[in-house]
N, C-alpha and C positions, 0 to 999 in steps of 0.2 A: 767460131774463132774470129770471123772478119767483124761481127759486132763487137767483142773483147776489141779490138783492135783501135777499131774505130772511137769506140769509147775513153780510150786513153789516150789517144789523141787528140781526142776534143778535149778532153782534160789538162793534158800539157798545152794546150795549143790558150785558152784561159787562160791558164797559169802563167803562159807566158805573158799573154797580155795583161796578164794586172801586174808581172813584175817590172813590166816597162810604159803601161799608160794607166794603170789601173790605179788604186788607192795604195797610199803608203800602207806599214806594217800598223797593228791595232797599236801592239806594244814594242817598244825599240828592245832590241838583244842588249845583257850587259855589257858593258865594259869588261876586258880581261881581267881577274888578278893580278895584281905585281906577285903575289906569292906563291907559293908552288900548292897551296892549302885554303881550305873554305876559311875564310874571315867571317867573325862572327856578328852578326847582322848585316854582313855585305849582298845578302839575297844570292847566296850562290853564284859568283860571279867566274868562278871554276868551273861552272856545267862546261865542258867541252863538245855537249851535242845540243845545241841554241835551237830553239825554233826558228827555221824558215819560212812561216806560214804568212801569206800575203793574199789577200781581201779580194776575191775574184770582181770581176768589174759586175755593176749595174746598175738599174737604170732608176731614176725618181718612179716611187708607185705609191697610190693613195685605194686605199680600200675600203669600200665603203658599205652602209646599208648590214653591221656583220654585228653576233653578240659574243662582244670582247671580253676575257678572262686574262687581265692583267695581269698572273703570277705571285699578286703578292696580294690577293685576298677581293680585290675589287671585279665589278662587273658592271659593262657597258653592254646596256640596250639600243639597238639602233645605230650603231655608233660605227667611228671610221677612224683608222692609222696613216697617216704618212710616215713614210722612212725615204730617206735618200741617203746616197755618200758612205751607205755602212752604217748607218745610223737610227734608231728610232727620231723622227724630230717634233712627230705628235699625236693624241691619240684624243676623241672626245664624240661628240656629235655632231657637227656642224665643218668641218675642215675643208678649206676651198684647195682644187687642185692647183698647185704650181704651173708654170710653163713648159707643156714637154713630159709631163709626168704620163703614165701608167695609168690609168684607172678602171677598178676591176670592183663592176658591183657582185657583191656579194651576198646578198637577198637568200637569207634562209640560211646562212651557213654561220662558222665560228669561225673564231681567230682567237689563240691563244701565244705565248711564246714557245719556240722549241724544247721539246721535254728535253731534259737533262736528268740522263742515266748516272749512277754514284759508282755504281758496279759491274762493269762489266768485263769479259776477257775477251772482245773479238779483236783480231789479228794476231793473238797469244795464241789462242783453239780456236783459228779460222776452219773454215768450210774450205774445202772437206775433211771431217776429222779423223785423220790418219796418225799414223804413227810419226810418223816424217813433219807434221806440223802442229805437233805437242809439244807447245815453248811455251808451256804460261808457268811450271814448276819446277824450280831447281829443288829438287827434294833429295840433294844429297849429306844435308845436314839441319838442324833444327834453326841453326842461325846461317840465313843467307843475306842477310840487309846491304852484303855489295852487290845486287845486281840489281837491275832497272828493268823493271817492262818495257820498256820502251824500245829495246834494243833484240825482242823478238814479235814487234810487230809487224807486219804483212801487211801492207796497205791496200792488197789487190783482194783483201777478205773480201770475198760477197757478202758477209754477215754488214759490213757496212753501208752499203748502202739499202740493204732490203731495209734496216735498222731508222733509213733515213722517210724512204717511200713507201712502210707498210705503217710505222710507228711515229712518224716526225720527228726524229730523234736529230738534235743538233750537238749536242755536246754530251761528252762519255768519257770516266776514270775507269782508265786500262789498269785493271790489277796483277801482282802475281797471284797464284792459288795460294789455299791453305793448307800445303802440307807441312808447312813449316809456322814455327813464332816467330821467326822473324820473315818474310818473303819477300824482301824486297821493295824499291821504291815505285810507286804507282805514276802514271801518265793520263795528264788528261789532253782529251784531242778535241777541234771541233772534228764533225762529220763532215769534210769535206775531199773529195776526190785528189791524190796524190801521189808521186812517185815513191815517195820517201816518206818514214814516221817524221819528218823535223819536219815535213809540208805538212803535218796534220796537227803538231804541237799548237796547244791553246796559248797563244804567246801572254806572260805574264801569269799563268797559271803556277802556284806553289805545287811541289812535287806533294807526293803522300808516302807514306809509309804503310805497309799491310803488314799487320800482324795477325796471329791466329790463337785463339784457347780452347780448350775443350779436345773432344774426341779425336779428329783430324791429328795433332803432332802427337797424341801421347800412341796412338795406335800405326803410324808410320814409321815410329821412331824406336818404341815400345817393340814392335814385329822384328826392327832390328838385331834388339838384344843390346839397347842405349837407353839410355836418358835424353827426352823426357818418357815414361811408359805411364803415368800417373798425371792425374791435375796437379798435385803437390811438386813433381817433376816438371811440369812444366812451368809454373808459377818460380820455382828454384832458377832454373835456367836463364827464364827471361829475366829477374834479378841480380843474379852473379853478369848477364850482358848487359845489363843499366850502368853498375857499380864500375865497368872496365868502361862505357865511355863515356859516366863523368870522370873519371881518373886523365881518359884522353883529350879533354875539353877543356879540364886545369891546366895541362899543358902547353894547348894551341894556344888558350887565354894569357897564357904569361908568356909567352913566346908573340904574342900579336903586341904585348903591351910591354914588355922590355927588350925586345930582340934576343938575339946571341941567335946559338943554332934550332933549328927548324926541329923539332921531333919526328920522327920516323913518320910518313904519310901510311894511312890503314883504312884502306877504302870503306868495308866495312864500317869502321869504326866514323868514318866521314859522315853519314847518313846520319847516323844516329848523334851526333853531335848536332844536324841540323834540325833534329827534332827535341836536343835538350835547348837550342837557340830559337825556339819556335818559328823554325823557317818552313819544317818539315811538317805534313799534317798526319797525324796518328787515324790510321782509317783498320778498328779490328776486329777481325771477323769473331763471332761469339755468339752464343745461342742462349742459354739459361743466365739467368737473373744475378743468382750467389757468384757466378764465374766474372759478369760484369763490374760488379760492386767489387767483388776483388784487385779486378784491373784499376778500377779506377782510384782505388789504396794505394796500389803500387805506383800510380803515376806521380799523387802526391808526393809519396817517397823519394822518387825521382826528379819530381822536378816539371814535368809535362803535362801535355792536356791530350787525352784523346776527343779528336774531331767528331768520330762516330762510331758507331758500335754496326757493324751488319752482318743483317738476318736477324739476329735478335728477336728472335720468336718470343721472347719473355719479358721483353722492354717494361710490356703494361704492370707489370706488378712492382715495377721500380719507379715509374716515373718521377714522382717528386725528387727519388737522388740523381737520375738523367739530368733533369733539369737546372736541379744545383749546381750540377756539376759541369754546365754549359756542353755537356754531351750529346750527340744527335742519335737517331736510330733510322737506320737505313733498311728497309720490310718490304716482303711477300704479303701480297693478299689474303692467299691461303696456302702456301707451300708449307708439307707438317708431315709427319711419321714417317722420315725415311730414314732414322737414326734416333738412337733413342734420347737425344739431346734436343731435337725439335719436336715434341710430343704434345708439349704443354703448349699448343699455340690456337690463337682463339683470331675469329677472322676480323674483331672487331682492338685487336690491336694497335695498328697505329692511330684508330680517332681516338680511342682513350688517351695515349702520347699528347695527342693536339688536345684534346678537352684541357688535360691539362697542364698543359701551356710547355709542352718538352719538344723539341726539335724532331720535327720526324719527315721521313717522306719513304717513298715508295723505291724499290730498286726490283734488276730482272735477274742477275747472274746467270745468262742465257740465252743462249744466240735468239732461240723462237720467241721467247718474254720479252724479250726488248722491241718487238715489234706490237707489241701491245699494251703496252705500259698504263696507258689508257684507260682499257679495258678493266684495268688491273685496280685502279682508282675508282672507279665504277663498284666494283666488288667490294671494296671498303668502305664505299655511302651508304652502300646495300645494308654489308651488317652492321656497320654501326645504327643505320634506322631499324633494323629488325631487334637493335638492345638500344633501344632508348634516344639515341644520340644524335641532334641532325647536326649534319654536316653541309654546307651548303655546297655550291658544285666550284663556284668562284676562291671556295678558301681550298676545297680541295686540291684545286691547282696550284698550290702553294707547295705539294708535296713533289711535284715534278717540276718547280719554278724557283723562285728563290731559296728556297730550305735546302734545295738539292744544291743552287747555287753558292749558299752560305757553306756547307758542307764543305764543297772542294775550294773554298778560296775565293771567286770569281766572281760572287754578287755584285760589285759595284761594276763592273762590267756586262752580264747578260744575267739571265734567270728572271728578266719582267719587264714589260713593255713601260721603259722609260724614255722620258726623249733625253737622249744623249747615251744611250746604252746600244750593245750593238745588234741590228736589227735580224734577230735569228727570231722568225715567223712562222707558223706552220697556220693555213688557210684549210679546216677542216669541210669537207660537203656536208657537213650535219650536227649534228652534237656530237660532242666528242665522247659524251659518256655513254653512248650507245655502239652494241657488238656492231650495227649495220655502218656506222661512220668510218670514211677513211682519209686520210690526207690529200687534198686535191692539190695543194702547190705548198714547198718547203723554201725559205728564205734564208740563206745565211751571212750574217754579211750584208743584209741588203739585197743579196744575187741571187737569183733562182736559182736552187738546186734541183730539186724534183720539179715536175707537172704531167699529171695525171691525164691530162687529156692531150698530150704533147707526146708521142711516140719516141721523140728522138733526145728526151728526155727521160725517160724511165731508166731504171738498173738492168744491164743486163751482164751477162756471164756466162761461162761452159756450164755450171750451175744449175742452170736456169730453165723451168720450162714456159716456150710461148703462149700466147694464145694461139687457137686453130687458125691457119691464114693468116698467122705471121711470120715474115721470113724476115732478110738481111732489112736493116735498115738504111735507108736510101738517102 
């Protein structure tokens, strides 16, 4: 307990100091509404729970002598980063140190960007998972789209920071689960140490929407003795809830653009309004091929784009309509036959996606997977060389870099080592595609978060077990 203690202390004691000498916020909170209602293209200026997230302090570092995996497809040999300020400010072979800087050879090791998780539920189904801290599913009706992950997150999960110092994970979309089609709107957080989910909000990140098809609603809901208990039931459902909020869209629309009285506010119905305003990103969960291609009929119908399809065991035999259809797929390496909707899944999945040319990357939905994610891409160069397909190691970080980035919104901001992007780093001791590589030091922000050979920096928790001959931290 005195290290829990200690560690949130340091944490707040940070926190404090970047909110009073540290760097401004990435992105500023909006402006209020004047209206009691989401305005349409106003970017949600109604959120009533703003991120508070502010840039923990630190220090100019240049890293040198390391082979860099820029995120969006390129690869430097020999090569070296500077970042300061929060900032990437350069990345090449030759970079002279500043004044004051950091400088950390890195002879033999990697530097990639911090992977970015699409799907994950920690602080929803934190550690330890009990009954008492089972908040990731309102599963008390097929359409729940007024509630927010956000607002049963935990910030004192251990899953997040092991998430940070097993797997370099910097940024992660907290979803609700799938026992519903509609679940609610999705959060994305960086990984960094916090009292509160609005110190962990990606400031500037577009909310998501989770939806669900397949087995999951029709067998929750179905067990009921309701609708949906069928795919045709569920496909009904989610259409008769499209049809009700463009009817409640018309209304806000003509009420934003001639006045009079305000229409009834329908929190539900709010969400979904900002995802027929594409403010909202359509993130849904789905397995087989026919059920995707269906969704993506119905979005037409409606009016919407879904963002990504996950798990999607069966992407590869669609690919060219993914691709059309600017849809991404969010995949397991090999997770397969644990329901008879992921059966058909082949490990060389998402390279065929990338072969040809459809949005894809990697995701964990799993407190232990997201510590490996890594590992996990690795398994995918594998079989795709063992069927034909090279994949090089530099584009595959594309699947935990930009793609994943595009995904939630945030590309122009982090998901690849750009200068002027913000400097979320993970300094690996080896190749990262190898089982024996592990994260030696994590950057977010610029800040070290993790380091590996720094005691007083590692994760710890009641959780947790030490090494032999490790006690309090001093």
């Amino acid at each position: 307990m005195k290290r829990n203690i200690m560690l949130l202390a340091g944490a707040t004691m940070l926190a404090a100091c970047a909110a009073q000498g540290g760097e401004a916020k990435s992105a500023s909170a909006a402006p209020k509404s004047s209206k009691p209602a989401p305005g349409k293209g106003k970017g949600f200026d109604h959120n009533p729970f703003p991120s508070t997230y502010r840039v923990y302090p630190g220090v100019p570092t240049l890293i040198t002598n390391v082979t860099i995996l820029d995120g969006e497809g390129a690869r430097i040999d020999n090569g070296a980063v500077l970042f300061r300020d929060g900032k990437v400010v350069a990345l090449g072979q030759q970079i002279a140190a500043p004044e004051g800087a950091t400088v950390i050879d890195g002879r033999g090791k990697w530097v990639t960007p911090g992977i970015i998780d699409v799907h994950s539920h920690l602080g929803d189904y934190p550690t330890p998972a009990v009954q008492a801290h089972s908040d990731g599913n309102e599963a008390t009706g097929p359409v729940t789209a007024e509630v927010w992950a956000e607002h049963s997150v935990w910030p004192q999960d251990p899953g997040f920071s092991r998430a940070l110092a097993n797997g370099g994970v910097t940024t992660l979309q907290i979803l609700p689960g799938s026992a519903n089609l509609f679940g609610g709107r999705s959060v994305t957080l960086k990984n960094v140490y916090a009292r509160t989910m609005q110190g962990m909000k990606f400031p500037g990140a577009p909310y998501g929407l989770k939806m669900a098809c397949g087995e999951n609603p029709k067998r929750v809901y179905g067990a009921k003795g309701r609708i949906p208990s069928t795919r045709m039931g569920n496909v009904a459902v989610d259409r008769q809830t499209w049809a009700k909020a463009q009817e409640y869209d018309r209304k806000w629309d003509k009420y934003e653009e001639e006045g009079g009285d305000a229409p009834s506010r329908d929190i539900q119905m709010d969400t979904l309004r900002g995802v027929l305003d594409g403010e909202i990103l359509v993130h849904n969960h789905c397995y087989r091929a026919d059920e995707m291609a269906v969704v993506m009929d119905m979005a037409k119908e409606f009016g919407y784009k879904v963002r990504a399809f996950h798990h999607a065991v069966e992407s590869y035999k669609i690919a060219d309509l993914l691709k059309a259809n600017e849809a991404c797929s969010a995949v397991w390496a090999d997770w397969w036959g644990f329901k008879m909707e992921s059966y058909d899944a082949i490990g060389e999945n998402l390279a065929i996606l990338d072969k040809e040319g459809a949005c894809a990357m990697i995701h964990s939905d799993d407190a232990n997977g997201i510590q490996r994610l890594n590992q996990e891409i690795a398994k995918v160069v594998k079989s795709a060389e063992r069927a034909g397909i090279a994949i090089s190691k530099e584009r595959a970080w594309t699947w935990v870099g930009i793609n994943a980035a595009r995904a939630l919104g945030v590309d122009q901001m982090t998901g690849s080592l750009r200068p002027g992007k913000m400097a979320d780093i993970v300094l690996w001791n080896g190749d990262p595609f190898s089982i024996y590589t592990r994260p030696e030091r994590v950057w977010i922000d610029g800040a070290l978060m993790f380091d590996a050979n720094n005691p007083k920096m590692r994760p710890v928790s009641d959780f947790e077990l030490g090494q032999p001959g490790e006690g309090d931290v001093k």
